[in-house]
MARBA-3410 file (N, C-alpha, C, O; in Angstrom, 1 decimal):
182
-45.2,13.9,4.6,-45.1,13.6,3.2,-44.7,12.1,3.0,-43.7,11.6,3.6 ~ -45.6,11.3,2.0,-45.1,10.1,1.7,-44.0,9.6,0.7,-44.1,9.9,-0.5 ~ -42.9,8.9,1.3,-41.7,8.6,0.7,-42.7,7.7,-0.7,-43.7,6.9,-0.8 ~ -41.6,8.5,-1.7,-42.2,7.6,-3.4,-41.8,5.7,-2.8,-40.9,5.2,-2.1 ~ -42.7,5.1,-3.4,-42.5,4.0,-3.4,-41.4,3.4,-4.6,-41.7,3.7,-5.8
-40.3,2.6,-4.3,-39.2,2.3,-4.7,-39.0,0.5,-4.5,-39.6,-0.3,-3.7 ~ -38.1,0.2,-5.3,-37.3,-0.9,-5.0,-37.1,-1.7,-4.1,-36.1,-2.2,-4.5 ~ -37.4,-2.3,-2.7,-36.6,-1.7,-2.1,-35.9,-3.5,-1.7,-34.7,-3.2,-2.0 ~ -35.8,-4.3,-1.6,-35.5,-5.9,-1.6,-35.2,-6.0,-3.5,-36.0,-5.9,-4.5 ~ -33.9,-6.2,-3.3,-33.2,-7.0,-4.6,-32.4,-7.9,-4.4,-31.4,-7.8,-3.7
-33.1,-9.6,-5.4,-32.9,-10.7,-4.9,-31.5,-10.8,-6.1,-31.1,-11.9,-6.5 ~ -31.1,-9.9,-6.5,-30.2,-10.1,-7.3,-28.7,-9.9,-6.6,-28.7,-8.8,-6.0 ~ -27.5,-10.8,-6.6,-26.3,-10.1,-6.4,-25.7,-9.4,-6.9,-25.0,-8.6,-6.2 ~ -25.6,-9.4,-7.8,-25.1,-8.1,-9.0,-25.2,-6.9,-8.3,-24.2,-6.2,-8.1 ~ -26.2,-6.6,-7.9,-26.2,-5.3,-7.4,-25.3,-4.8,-5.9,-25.1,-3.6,-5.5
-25.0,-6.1,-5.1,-23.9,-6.0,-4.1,-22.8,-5.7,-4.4,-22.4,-6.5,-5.3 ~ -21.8,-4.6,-4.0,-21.1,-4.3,-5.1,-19.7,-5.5,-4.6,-19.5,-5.8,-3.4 ~ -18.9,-5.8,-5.6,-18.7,-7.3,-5.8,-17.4,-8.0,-5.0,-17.0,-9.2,-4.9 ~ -16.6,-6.3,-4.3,-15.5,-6.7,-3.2,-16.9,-7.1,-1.9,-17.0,-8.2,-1.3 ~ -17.6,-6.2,-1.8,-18.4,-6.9,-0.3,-18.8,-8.2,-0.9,-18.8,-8.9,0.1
-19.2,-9.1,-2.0,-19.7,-10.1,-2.2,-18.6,-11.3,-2.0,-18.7,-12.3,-1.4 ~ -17.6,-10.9,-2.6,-16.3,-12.0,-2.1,-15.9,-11.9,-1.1,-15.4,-13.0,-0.8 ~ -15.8,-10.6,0.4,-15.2,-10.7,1.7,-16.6,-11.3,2.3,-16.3,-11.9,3.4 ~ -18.0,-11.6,2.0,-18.7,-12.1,2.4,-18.1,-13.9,2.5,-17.5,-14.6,3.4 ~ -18.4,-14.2,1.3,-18.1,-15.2,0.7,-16.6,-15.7,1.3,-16.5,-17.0,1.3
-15.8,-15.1,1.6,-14.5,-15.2,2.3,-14.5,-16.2,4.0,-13.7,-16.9,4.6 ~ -15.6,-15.8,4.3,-15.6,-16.4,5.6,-16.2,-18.3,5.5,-17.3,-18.7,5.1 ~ -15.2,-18.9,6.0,-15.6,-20.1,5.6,-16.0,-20.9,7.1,-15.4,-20.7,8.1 ~ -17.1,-21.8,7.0,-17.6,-22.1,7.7,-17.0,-22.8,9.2,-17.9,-23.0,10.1 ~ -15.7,-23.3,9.5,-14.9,-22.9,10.7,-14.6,-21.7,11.2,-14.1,-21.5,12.3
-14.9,-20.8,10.5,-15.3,-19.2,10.9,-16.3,-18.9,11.6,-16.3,-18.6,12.8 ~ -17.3,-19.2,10.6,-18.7,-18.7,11.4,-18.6,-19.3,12.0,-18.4,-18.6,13.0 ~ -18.6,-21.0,12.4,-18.9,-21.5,13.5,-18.5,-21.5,14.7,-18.8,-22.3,15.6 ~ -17.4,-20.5,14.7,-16.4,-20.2,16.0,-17.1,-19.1,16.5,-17.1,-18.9,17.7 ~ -17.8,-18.0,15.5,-18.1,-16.7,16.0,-19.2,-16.8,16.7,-19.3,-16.1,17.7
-20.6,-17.8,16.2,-21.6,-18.1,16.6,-21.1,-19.2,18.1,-21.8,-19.2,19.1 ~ -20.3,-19.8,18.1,-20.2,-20.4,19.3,-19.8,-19.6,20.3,-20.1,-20.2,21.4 ~ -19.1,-18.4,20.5,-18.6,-17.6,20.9,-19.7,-16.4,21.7,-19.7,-15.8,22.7 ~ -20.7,-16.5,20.5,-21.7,-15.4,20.8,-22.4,-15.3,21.7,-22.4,-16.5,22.0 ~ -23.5,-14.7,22.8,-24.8,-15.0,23.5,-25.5,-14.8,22.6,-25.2,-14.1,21.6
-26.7,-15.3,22.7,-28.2,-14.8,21.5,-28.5,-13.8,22.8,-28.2,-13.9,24.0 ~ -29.2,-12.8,22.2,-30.2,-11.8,22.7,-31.4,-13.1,23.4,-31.3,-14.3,23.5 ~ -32.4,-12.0,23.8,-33.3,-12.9,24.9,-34.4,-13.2,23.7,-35.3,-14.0,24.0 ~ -34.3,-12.4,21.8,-35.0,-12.9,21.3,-34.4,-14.3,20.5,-35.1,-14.7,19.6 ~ -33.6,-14.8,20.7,-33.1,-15.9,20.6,-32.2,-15.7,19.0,-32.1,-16.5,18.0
-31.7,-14.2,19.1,-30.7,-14.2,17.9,-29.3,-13.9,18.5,-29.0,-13.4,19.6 ~ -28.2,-14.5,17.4,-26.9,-14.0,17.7,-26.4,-13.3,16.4,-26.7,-13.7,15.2 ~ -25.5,-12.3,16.6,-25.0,-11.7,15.6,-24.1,-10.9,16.0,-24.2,-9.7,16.3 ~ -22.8,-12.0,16.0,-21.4,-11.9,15.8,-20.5,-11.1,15.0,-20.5,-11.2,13.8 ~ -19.9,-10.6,15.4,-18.8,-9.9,13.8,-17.6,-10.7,13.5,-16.7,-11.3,14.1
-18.0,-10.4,12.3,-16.6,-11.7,11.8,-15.2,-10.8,11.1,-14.1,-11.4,10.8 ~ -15.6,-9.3,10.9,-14.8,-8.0,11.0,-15.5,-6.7,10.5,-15.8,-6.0,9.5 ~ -15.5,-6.8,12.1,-16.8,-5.4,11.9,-16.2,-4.0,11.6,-16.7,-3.2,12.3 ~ -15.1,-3.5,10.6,-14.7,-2.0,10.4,-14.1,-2.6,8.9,-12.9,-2.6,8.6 ~ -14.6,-2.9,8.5,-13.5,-2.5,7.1,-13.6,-1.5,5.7,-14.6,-1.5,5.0
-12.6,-0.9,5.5,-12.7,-0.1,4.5,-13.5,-1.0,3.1,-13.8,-2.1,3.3 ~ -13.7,-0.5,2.3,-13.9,-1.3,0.8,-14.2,-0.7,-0.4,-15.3,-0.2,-0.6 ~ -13.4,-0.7,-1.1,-13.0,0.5,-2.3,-14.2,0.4,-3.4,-14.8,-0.4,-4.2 ~ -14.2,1.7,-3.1,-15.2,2.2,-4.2,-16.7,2.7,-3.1,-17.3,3.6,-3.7 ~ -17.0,2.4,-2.2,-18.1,2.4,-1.0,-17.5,4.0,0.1,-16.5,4.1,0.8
-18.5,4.9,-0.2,-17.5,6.0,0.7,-18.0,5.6,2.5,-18.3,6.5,3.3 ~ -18.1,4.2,2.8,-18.2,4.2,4.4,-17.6,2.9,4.7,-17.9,1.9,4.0 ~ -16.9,2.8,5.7,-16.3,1.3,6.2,-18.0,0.2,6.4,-19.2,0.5,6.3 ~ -17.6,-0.5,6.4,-18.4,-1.8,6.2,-17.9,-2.9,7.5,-16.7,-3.1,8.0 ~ -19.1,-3.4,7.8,-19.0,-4.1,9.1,-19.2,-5.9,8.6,-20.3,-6.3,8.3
-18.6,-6.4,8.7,-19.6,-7.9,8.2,-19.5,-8.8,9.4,-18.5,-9.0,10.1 ~ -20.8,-9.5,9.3,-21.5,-9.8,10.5,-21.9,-11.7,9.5,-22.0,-12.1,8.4 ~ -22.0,-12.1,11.0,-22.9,-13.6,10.7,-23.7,-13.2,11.6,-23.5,-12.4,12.5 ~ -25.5,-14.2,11.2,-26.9,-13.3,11.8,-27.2,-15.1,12.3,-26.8,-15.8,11.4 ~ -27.8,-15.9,13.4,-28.6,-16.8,13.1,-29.9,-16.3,13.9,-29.8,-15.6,14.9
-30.9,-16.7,13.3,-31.9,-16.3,14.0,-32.6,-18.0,14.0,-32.6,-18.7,13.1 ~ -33.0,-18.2,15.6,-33.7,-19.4,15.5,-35.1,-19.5,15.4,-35.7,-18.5,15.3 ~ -35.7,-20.7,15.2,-36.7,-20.9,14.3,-37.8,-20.5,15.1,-37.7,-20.8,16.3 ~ -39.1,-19.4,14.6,-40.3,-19.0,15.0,-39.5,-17.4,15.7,-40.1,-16.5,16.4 ~ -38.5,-17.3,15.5,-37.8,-15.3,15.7,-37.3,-14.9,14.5,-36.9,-15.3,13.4
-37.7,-13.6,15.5,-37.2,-12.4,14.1,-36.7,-11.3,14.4,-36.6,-11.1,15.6 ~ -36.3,-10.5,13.8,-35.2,-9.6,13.7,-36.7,-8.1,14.1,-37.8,-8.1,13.5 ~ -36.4,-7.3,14.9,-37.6,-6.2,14.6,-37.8,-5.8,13.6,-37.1,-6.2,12.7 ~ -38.8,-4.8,13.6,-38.8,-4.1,12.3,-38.2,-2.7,12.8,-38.6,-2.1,13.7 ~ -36.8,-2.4,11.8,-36.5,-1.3,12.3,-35.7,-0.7,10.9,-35.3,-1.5,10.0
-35.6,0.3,10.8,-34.8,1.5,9.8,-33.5,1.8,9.6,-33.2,2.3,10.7 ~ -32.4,1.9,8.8,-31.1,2.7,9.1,-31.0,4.3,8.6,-31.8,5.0,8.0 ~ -29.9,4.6,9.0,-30.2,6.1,9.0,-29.9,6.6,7.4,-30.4,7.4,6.7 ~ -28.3,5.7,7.3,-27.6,6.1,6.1,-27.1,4.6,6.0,-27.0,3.7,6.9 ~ -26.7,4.8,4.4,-26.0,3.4,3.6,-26.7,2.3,3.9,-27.3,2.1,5.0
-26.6,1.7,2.9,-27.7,0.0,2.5,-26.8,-1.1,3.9,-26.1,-1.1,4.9 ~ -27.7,-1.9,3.1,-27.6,-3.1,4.3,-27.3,-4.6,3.3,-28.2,-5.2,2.7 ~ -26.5,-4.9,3.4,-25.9,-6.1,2.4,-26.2,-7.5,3.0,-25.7,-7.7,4.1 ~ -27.2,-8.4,2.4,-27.3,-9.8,2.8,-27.2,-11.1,2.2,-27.5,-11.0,1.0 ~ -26.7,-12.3,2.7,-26.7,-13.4,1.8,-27.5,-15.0,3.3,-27.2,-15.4,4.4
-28.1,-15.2,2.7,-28.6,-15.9,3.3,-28.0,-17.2,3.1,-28.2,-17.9,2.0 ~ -27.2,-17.7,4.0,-26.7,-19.2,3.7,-27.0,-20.8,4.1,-26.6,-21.8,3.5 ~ -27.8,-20.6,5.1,-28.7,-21.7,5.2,-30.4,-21.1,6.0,-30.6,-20.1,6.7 ~ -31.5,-22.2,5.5,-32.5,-22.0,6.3,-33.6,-21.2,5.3,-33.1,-21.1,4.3 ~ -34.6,-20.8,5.3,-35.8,-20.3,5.0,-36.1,-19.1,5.7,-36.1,-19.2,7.0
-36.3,-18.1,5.2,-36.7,-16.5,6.2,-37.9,-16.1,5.4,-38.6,-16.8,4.6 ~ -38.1,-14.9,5.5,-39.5,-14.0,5.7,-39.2,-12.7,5.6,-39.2,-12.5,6.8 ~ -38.9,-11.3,4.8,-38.4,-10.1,5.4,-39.6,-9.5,4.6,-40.2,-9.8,3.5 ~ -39.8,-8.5,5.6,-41.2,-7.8,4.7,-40.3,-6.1,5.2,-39.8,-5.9,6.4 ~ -40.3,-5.3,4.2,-39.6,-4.0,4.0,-40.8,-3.0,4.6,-41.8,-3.4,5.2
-40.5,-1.6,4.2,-41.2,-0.8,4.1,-40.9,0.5,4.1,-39.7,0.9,4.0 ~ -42.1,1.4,4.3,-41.3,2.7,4.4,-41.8,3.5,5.7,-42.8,2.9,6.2 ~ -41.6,4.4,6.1,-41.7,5.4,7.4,-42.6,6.7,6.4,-42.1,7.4,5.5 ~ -44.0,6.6,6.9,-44.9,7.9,6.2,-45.6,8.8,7.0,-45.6,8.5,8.2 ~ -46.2,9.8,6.8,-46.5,10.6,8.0,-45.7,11.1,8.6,-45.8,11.0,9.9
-44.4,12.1,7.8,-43.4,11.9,8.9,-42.9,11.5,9.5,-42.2,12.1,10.3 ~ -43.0,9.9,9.2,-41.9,9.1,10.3,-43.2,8.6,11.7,-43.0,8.1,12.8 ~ -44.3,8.9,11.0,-45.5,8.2,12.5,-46.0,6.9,12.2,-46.6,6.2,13.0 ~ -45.8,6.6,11.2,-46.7,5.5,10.7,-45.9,4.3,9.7,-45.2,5.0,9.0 ~ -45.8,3.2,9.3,-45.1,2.7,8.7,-45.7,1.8,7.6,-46.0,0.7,8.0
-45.8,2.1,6.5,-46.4,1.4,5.1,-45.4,0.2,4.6,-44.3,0.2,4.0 ~ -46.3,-0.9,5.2,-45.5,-2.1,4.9,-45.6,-3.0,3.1,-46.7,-3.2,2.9 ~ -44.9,-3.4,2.4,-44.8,-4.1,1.4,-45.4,-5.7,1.9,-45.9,-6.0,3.1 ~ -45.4,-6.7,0.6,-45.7,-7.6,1.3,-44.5,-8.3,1.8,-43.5,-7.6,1.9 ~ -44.4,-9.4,2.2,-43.4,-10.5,2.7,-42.7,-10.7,1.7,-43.1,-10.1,0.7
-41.3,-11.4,1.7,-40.7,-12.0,0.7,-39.7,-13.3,0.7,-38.5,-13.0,0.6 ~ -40.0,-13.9,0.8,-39.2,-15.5,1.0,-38.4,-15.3,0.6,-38.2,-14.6,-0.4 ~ -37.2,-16.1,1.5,-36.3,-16.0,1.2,-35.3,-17.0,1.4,-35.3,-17.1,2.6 ~ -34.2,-18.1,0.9,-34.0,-19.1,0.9,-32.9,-18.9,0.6,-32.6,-17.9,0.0 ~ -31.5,-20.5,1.2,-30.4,-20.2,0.8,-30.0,-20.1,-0.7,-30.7,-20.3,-1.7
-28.5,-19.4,-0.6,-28.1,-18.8,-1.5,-29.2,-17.3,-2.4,-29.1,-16.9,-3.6 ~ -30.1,-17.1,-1.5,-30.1,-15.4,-1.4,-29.8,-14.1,-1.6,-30.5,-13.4,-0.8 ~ -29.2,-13.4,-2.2,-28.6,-11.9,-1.9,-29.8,-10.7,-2.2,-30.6,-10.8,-3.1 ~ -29.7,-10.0,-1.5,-30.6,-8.8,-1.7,-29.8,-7.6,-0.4,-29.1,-7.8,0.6 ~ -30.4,-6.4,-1.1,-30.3,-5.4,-0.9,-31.2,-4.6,0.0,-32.3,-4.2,-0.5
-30.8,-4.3,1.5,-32.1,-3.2,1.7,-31.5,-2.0,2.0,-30.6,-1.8,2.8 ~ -32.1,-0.8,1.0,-31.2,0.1,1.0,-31.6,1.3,2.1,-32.6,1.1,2.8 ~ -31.0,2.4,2.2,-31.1,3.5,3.7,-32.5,3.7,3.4,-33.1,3.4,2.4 ~ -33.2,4.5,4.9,-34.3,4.6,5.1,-35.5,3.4,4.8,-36.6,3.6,5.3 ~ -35.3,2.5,4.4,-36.3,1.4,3.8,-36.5,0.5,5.8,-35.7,0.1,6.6
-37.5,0.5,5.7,-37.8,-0.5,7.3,-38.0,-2.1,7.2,-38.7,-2.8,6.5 ~ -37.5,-2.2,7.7,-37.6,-3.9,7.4,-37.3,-4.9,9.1,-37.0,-4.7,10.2 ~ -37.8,-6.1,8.1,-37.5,-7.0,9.7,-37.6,-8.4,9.0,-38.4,-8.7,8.1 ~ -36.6,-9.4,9.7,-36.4,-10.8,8.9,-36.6,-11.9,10.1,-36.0,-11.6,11.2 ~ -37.4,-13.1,10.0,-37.9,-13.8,10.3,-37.5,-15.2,9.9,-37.2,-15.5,8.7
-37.6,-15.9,10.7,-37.3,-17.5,10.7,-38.5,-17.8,10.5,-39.3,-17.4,11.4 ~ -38.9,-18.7,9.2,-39.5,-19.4,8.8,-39.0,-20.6,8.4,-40.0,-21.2,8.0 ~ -38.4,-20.9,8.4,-38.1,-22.5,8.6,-38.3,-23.5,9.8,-39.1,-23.3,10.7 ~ -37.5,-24.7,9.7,-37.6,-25.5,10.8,-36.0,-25.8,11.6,-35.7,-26.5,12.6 ~ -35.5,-25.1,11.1,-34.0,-25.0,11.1,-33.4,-23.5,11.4,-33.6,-22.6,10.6
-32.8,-23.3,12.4,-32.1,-21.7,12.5,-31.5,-21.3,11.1,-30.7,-22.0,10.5 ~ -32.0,-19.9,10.4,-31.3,-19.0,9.6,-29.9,-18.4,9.9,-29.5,-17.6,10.7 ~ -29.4,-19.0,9.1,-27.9,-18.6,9.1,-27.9,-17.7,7.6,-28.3,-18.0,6.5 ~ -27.1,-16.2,7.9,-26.8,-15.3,7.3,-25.5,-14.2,7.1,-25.4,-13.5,8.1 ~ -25.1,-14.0,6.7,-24.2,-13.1,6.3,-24.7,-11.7,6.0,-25.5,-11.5,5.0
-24.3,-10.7,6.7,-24.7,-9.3,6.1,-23.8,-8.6,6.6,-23.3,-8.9,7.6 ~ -23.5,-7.1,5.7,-22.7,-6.4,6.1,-23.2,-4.9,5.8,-23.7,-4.8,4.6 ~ -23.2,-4.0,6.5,-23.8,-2.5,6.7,-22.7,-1.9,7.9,-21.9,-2.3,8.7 ~ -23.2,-0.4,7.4,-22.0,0.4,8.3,-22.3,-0.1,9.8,-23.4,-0.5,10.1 ~ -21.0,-0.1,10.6,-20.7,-0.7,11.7,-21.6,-0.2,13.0,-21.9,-0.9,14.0
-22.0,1.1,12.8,-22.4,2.0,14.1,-23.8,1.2,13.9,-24.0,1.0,15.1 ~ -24.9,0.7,13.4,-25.8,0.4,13.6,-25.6,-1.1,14.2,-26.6,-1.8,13.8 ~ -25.0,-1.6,14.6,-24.9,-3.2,15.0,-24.4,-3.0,16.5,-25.1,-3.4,17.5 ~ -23.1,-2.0,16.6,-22.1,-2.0,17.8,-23.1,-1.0,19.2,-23.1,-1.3,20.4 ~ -23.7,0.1,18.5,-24.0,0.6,19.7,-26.2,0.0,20.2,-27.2,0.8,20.1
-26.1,-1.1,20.6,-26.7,-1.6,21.1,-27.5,-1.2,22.8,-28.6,-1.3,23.3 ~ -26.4,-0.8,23.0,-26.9,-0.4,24.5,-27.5,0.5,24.7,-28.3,0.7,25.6 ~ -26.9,1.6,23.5,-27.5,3.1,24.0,-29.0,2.8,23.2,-29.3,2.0,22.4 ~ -29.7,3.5,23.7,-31.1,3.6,23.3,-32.2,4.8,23.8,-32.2,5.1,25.0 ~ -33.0,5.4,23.0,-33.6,6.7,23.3,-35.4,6.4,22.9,-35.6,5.9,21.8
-36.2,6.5,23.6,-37.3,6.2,23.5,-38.0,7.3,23.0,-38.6,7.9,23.9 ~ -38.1,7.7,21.7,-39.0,8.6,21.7,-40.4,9.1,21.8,-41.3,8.2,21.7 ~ -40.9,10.3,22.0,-42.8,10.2,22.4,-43.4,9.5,21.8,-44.3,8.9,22.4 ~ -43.1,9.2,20.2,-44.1,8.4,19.5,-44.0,6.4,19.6,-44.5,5.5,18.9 ~ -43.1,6.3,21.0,-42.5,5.1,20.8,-41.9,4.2,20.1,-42.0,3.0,20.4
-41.2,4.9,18.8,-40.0,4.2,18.5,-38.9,4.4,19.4,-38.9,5.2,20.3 ~ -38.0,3.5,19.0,-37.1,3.1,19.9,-35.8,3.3,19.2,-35.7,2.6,18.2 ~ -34.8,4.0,19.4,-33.8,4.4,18.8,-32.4,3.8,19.6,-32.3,3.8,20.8 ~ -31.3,3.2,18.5,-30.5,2.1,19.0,-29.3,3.0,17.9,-29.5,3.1,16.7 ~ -28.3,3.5,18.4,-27.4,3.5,17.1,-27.9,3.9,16.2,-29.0,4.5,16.5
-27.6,3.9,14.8,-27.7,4.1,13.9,-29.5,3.4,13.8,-30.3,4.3,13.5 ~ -29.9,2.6,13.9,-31.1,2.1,14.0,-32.3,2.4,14.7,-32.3,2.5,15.9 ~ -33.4,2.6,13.9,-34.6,3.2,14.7,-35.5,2.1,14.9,-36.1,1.9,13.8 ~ -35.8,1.5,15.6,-37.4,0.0,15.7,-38.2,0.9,15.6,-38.3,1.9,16.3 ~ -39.0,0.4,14.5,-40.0,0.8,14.1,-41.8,0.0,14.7,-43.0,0.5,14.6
-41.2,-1.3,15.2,-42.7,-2.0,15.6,-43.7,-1.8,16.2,-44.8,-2.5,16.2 ~ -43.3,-0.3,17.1,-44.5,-0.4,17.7,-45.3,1.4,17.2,-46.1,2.1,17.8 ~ -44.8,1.5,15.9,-45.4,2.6,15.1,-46.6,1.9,14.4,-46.4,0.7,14.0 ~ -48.1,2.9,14.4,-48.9,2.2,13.5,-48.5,1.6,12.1,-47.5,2.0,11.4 ~ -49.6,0.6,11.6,-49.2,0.5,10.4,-50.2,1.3,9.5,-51.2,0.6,9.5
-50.3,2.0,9.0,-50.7,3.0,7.4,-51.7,2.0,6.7,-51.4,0.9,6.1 ~ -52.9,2.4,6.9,-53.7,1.9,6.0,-54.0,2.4,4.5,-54.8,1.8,3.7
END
């Protein structure tokens, strides 16, 4: 059955609800730059550090993880899904690329939206179930702030390959090497 097509990238902040937009906003850049110095990048040349990955936040019924993302220039983030609760972002320096989507056919096939640029001072929303993947397009590493429940970031290692070859991480399913839906 195909999921209704919806919203699913909102470049508005308003809609981040507005304690996660100030604990975002809270980390000041002798912060990030200690966490990112601190970090390894993966072998796709991202790092993403937590700057306090469990916190409660009133009014939200799930703790909230907030994270700094840099992805260096010509990489990207996979394309992959969460299971439950949105995914909060602010893009703070650099130029990206995130193209959403949804999981159809059951979950075999993936109907992508188009691209959406995206540039500092940024906020948007990608909310549960919606597939997505963000990309350095600039000339300069993307530097980002985002925060989503914590189990999709922390359990990394574990991983389950299923028959149709998605790739299942935590909370998070990669979706890239599902066809794409014509």
């Amino acid at each position: 059955m195909e999921k209704q097509e919806t919203e699913t990238l909102t470049p508005q902040s308003e809609l981040i609800p507005k304690l996660v937009r100030e604990r975002m906003l809270s980390f000041n850049d002798e912060v990030i730059q200690k966490a990112l110095d601190e970090a390894h990048p993966t072998a796709a040349g991202i790092k993403l550090p937590p700057l306090a990955p469990d916190e409660a936040v009133e009014d939200l019924s799930f703790k909230v993880g907030f994270y700094v993302g840099e992805i260096s220039v010509d990489r990207s983030v996979l394309d992959h899904v969460h299971k439950k609760n949105p995914e909060y972002y602010h893009i703070r320096e650099g130029k990206g690329s995130m193209i959403t989507g949804s999981l159809i056919n059951d979950g075999t096939a993936v109907k992508h939206n188009e691209p959406i640029e995206l540039n500092k001072g940024d906020w948007f929303v990608v909310d549960e179930g919606v597939t997505h993947s963000l990309s350095n397009i600039g000339d300069k590493p993307l530097l980002l702030d985002f925060g989503g429940e914590r189990a999709h970031v922390v359990n990394i290692g574990e991983e389950e390959v299923q028959k149709d070859g998605t790739v299942i991480k935590g909370d998070r399913t990669f979706v890239n090497q599902l066809p794409e839906a014509s």
